[in-house]
C-alpha positions as CSV (number, residue, x, y, z in Angstrom):
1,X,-142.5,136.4,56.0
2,X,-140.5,137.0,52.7
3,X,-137.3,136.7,55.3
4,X,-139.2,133.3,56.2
5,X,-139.3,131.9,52.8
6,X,-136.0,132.4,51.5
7,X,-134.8,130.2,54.5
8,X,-136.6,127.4,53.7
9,X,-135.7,127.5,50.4
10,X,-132.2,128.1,50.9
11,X,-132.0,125.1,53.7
12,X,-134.2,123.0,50.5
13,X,-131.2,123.7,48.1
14,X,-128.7,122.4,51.0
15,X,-130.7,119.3,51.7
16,X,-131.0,118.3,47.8
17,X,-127.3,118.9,47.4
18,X,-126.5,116.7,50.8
19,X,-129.3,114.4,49.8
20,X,-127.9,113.4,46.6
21,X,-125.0,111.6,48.3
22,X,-124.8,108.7,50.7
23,X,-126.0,109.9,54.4
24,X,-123.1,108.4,56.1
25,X,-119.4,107.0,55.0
26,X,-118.7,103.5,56.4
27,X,-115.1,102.5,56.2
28,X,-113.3,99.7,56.3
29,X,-112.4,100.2,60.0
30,X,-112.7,103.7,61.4
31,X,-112.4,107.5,60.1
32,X,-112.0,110.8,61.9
33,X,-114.7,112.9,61.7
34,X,-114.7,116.0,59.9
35,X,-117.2,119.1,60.9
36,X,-117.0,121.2,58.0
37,X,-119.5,120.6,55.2
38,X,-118.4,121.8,51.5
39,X,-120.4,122.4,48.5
40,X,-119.4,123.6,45.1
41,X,-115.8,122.1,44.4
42,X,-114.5,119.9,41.8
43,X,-114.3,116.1,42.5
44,X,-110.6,116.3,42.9
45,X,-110.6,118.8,45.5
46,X,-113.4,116.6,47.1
47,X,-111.2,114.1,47.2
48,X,-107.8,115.2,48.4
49,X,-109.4,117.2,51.7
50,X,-111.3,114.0,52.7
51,X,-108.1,111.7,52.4
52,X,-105.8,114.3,54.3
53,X,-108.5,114.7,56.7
54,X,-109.5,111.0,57.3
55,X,-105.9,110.3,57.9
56,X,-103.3,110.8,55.2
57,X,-102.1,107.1,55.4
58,X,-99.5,107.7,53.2
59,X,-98.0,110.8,55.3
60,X,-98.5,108.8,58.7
61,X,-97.0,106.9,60.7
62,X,-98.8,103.3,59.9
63,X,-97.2,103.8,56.0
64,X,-96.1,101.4,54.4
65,X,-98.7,98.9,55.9
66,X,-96.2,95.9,55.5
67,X,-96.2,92.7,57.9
68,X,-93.1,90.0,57.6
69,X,-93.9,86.2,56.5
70,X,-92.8,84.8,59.9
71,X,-95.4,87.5,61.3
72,X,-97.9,86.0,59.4
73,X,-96.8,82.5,60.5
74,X,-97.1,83.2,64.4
75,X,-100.5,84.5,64.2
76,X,-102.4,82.0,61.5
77,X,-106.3,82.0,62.3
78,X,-105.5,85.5,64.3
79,X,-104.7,87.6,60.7
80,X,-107.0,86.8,57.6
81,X,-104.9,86.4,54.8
82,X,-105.8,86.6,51.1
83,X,-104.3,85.7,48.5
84,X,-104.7,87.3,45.2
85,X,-102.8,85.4,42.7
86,X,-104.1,83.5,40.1
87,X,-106.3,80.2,41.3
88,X,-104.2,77.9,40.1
89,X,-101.4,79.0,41.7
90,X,-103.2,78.8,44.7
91,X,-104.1,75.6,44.5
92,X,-100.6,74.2,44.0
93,X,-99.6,76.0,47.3
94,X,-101.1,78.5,49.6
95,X,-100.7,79.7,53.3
96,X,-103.0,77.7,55.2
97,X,-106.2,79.7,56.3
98,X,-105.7,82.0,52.9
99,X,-109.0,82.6,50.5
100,X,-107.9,83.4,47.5
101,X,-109.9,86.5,46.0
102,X,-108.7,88.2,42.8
103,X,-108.1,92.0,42.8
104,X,-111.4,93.2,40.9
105,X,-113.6,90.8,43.3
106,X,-112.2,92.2,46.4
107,X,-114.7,95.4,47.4
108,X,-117.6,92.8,47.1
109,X,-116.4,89.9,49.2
110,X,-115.0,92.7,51.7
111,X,-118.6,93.8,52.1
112,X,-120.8,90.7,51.4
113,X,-118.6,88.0,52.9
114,X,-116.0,88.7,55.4
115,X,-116.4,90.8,58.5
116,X,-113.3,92.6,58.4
117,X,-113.2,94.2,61.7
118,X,-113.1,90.8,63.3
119,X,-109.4,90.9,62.5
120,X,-106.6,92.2,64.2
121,X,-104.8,91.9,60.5
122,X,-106.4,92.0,56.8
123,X,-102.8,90.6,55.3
124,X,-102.8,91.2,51.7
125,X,-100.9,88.1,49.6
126,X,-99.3,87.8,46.3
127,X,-96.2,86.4,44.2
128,X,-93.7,88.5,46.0
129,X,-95.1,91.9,47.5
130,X,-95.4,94.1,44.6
131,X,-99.6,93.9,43.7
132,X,-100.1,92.9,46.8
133,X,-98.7,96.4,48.3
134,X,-101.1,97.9,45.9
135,X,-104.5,96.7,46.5
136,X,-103.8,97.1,50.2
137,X,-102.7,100.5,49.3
138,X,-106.3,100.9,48.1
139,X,-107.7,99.4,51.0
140,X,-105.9,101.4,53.4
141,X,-107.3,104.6,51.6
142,X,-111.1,103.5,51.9
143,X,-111.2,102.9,55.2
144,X,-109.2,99.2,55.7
145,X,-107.3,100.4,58.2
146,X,-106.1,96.9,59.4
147,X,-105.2,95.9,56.2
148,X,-101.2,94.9,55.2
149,X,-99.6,93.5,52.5
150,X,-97.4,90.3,53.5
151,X,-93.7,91.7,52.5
152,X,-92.3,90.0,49.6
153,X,-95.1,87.9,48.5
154,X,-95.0,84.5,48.6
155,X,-91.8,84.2,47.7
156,X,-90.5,85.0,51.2
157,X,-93.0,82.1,52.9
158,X,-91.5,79.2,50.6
159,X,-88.3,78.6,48.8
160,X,-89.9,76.8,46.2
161,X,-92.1,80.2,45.5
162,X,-89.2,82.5,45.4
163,X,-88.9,84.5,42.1
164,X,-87.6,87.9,44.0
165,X,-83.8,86.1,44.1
166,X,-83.7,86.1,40.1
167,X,-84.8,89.7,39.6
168,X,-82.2,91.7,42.0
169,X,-79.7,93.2,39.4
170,X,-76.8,95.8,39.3
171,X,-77.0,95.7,35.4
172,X,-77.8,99.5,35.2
173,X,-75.2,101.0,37.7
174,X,-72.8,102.8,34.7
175,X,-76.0,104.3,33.7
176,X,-77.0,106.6,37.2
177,X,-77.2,109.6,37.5
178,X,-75.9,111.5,40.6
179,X,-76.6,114.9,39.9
180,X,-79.9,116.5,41.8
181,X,-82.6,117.5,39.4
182,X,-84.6,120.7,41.2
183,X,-88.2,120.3,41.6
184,X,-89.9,122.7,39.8
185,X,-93.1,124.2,38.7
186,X,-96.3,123.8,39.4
187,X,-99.3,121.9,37.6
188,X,-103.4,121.5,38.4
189,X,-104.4,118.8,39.4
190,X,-105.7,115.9,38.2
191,X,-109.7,116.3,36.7
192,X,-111.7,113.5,37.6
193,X,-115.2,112.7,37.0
194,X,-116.9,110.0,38.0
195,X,-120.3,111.8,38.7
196,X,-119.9,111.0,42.7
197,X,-120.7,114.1,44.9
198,X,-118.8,113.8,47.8
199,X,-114.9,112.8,48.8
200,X,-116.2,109.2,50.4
201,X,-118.6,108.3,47.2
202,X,-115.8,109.6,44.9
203,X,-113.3,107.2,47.1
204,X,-115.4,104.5,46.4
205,X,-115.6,105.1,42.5
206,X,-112.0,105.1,42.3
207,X,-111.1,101.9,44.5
208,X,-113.4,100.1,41.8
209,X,-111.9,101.4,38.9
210,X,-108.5,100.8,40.5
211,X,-109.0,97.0,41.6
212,X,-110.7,96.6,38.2
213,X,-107.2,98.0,36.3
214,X,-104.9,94.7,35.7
215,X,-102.2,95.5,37.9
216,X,-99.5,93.6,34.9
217,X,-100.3,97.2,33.1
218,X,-98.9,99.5,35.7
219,X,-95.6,98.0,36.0
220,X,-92.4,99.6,34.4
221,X,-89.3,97.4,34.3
222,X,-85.5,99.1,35.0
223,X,-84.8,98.2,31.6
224,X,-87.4,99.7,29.8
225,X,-87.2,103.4,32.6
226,X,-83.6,103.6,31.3
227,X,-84.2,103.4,28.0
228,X,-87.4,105.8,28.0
229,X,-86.7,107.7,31.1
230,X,-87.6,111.2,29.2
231,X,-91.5,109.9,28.4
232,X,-91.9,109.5,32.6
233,X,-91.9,112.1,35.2
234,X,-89.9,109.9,37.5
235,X,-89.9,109.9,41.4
236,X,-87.2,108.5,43.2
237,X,-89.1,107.8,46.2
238,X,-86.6,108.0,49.0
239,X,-84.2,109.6,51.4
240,X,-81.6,112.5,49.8
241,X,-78.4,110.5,50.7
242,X,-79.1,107.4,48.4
243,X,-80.9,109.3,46.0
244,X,-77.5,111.1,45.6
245,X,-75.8,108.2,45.4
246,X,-77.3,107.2,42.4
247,X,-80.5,107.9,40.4
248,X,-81.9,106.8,37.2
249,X,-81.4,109.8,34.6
250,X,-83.8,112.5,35.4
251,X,-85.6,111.0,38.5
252,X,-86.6,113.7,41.4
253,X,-86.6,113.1,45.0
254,X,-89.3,113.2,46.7
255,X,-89.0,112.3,50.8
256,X,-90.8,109.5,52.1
257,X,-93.8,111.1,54.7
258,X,-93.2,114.5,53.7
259,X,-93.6,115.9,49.9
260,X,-96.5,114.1,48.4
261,X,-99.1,115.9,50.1
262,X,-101.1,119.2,49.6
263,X,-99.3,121.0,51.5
264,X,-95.8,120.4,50.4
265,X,-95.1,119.3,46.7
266,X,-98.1,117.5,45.2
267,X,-98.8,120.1,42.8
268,X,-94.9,119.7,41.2
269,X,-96.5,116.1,39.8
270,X,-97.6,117.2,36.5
271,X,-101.1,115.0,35.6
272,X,-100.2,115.6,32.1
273,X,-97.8,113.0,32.1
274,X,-97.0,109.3,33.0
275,X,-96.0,109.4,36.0
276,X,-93.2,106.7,37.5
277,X,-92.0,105.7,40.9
278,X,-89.6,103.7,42.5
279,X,-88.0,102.8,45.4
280,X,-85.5,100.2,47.5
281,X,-87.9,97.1,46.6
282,X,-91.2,98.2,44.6
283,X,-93.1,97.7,47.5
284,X,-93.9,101.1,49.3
285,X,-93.9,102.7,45.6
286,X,-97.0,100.3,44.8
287,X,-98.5,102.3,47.5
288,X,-97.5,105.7,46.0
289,X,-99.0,104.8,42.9
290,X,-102.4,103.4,44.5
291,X,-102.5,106.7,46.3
292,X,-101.7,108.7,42.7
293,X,-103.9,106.6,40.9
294,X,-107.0,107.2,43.1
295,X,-106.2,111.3,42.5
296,X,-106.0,110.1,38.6
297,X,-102.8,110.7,37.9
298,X,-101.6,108.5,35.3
299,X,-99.2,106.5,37.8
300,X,-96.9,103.5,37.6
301,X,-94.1,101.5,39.9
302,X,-91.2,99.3,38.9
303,X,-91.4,95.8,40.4
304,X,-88.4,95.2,42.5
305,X,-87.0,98.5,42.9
306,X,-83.9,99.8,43.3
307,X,-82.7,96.2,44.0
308,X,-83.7,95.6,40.3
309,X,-80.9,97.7,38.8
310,X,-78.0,99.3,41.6
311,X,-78.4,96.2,43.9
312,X,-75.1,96.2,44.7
313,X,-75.4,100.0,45.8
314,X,-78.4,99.1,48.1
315,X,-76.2,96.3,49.9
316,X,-73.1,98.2,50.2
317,X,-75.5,101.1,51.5
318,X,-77.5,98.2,53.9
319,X,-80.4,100.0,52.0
320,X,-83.0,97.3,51.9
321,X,-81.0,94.8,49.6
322,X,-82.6,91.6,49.2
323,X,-80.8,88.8,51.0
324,X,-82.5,85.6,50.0
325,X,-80.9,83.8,53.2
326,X,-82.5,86.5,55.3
327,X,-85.7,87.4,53.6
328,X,-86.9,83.5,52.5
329,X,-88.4,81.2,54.4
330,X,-89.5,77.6,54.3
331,X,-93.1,77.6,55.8
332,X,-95.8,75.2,54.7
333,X,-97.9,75.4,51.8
334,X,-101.0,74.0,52.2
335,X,-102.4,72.5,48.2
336,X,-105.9,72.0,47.2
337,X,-109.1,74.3,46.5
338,X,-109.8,74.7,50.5
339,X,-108.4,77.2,52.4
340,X,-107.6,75.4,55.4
341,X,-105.3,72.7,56.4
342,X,-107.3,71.4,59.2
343,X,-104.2,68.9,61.3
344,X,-101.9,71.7,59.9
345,X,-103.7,74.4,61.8
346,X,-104.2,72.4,64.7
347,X,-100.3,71.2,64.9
348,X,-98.9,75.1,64.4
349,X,-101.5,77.1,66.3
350,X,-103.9,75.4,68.4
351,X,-104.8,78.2,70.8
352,X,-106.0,80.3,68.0
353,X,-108.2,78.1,65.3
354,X,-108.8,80.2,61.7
355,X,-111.8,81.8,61.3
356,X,-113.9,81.1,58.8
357,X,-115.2,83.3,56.6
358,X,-117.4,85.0,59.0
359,X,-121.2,86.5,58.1
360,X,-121.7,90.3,56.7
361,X,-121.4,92.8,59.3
362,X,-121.8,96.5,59.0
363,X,-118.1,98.3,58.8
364,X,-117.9,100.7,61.5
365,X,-118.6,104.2,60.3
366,X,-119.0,108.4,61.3
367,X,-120.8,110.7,59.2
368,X,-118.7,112.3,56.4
369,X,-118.8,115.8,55.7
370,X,-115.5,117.5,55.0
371,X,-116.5,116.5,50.9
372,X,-120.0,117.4,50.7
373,X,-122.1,114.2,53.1
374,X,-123.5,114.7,56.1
C-alpha cells in the first residue's frame, strides 16, 4: 500500500512539472519529435537540446535560408512576401503582393492573420538582406521552416533601391591580419531566464524579445571592428582558405555547418563578452547572430561583410563579391498603401493570382518533450 502511494505521488510531482508548460509545441511548419522527457536543467540547456534536436537549422543543409530577387519574381502570388522596412518606404515602392509587417509585429500577424503553411515560401524583405536575414533567422528557429530572406534586400529587385553598390569597400585591406589565431578555452554558457519551463516555451520567449530588439543596435560597421577589434570576440565566419587570406586583427575562424554547435566549439564563445561576426556579405552572419542571440549571447553582425572592407580580395578570390550588374535588377515596384498591383499581377503571373492574407489556421505541430513538454 505504502509502495502504492509513493507512486502516485511521484507520477503527481511529474504531471505538475509537465503541467506547468504548454501540452504541445506548434511550429511554424513541422518539428521532429523527440521521446525523451527532461526535468531539472537550466533554461539554457533546455534550449540548446531542443534546437539540435528539432533540426539544427544552422548546422543543416537548408542554412542560409536565402532565395534570389528573380526567384521571387517567377513565383509572385506562389511565395508570401513581407516586407519589413519602414511604411513609408513601402509605400513609395514595394514588390507587388508584399504586406509590410514591422519586425516586433511579426509573431502576432504570423499567428493571428496569415496561414503560413499555405506557402511554399515565407520570403522575408528588407533594404538590402541584412535584417531581413535575421528575423528569418528567428523564424527558421521556431518552427518557420519555409521561411527565406530575399538576398540582398530590395536593392537587388530595383536599381532605384540599391544602397548595397555604395557600401562595398577595400578601405581596410593594409589593416588584415593573416596570421591564425587558435581557438581556445572554454566558457559556460550563456544563463537565461525568462521563467519558461521547457526548450519550445523558452523558444518562444526569446523570438519576442529578439523581434522586439531594434535590429539598427546589433550592427557593427568595418570601421568601427577595426578600430575596437580588442572589445569583441570576433568570428570570421567562413572557410580556412580566405580566412587566411586575410582577417580583421584578432578574428577566429569558425567553419560554416560545423563549429557552432554543442558538439564541436560552442563553448570556446565566451557569453561574457560582445560577441561579433562576419562574413562574405552580412547576410548568413545575421543568421549566426539570431541563432547566438536566442542562446543570449550578447551577439552582433557587420552589415555588408567582407565586401564592406577587402572587397577587392573577395572578387579576386570570386568569393561572393558584389557585382551590381549581376546581383541588381529592374523589377517593378508597385507604390501605394495596398499590397497588390491587381493589372500588374494579372500581366506577370496569371496562372498563379496572390493570395490574400488568408484566415488563422493552426500551425502544424508534434508534442515536445526533449525540454521538459509532453
Amino acid at each position: 500500500m505504502k509502495k502504492s502511494k509513493y507512486f502516485i505521488i511521484l507520477g503527481l510531482i511529474v504531471l505538475s512539472v509537465f503541467s506547468s508548460c504548454k501540452q504541445s509545441y506548434h511550429p511554424g511548419k513541422n518539428i521532429d519529435v523527440v521521446s525523451e522527457p527532461t526535468m531539472d536543467v537550466s533554461e539554457i540547456d533546455a534550449l540548446l537540446r531542443f534546437i539540435e534536436n528539432s533540426g539544427d537549422y544552422i548546422n543543416s543543409t537548408a542554412f542560409p535560408a536565402l532565395v534570389t530577387a528573380s526567384d521571387v519574381y517567377e513565383n509572385l502570388g506562389k511565395y508570401y512576401v513581407i516586407d519589413i522596412r519602414p511604411h513609408e518606404e513601402y509605400v513609395e515602392g514595394h514588390i507587388s503582393g508584399a504586406v509590410n509587417v514591422r519586425s516586433n509585429e511579426l509573431i502576432k500577424f504570423l499567428e493571428d492573420v496569415v496561414a503560413p503553411t499555405v506557402y511554399e515560401k515565407l520570403v522575408v524583405v528588407c533594404h538590402n538582406g541584412q535584417e531581413s536575414a535575421y528575423v528569418a533567422g528567428v523564424m527558421r528557429l521556431t518552427g518557420y521552416s519555409n521561411a527565406y530572406s530575399m538576398s540582398f534586400g530590395m536593392s537587388a529587385w530595383n536599381k532605384s533601391l540599391d544602397n548595397w553598390s555604395s557600401k562595398i569597400s577595400s578601405d581596410f585591406i593594409n589593416q588584415l591580419e593573416t596570421k591564425t589565431n587558435p581557438i581556445e578555452g572554454q566558457h559556460p554558457y550563456p544563463a537565461l531566464a525568462t521563467g519558461a519551463n521547457c526548450g519550445a516555451e523558452i523558444l518562444d520567449a526569446r523570438a519576442w524579445t529578439l523581434l522586439n530588439t531594434p535590429f539598427q543596435k546589433l550592427k557593427i560597421s568595418a570601421e568601427r571592428a577595426f578600430k575596437e577589434h580588442n572589445d569583441f570576440y570576433i568570428i570570421a565566419y567562413m572557410p580556412k582558405d580566405i580566412y587566411e587570406v586575410g582577417h580583421i586583427p584578432g578574428a577566429y575562424n569558425y567553419i560554416p555547418q560545423q563549429d557552432i554547435k554543442k558538439s564541436t566549439l560552442m563553448n570556446t564563445i565566451p557569453s561574457d563578452k560582445k560577441v561579433l561576426v562576419y562574413d562574405f556579405t552580412g547576410q548568413t552572419s545575421a543568421f549566426i547572430a539570431a541563432y547566438l542571440r536566442m542562446l543570449g549571447y550578447n551577439a552582433f553582425t557587420m552589415p555588408m561583410g567582407a565586401n564592406s572592407f577587402m572587397y577587392n580580395i573577395l572578387k579576386q578570390n570570386n568569393r561572393n563579391a558584389f557585382v551590381s550588374s549581376e546581383k541588381v535588377n529592374d523589377f517593378p515596384l508597385t507604390e501605394g498603401e495596398n499590397p497588390t498591383d491587381k493589372s500588374f499581377e494579372k500581366e506577370i503571373n496569371p496562372s498563379k493570382s496572390a493570395k490574400s492574407a488568408s484566415p488563422k489556421i493552426s500551425r502544424s505541430g508534434k508534442k515536445e518533450v526533449s525540454g521538459g513538454c509532453s
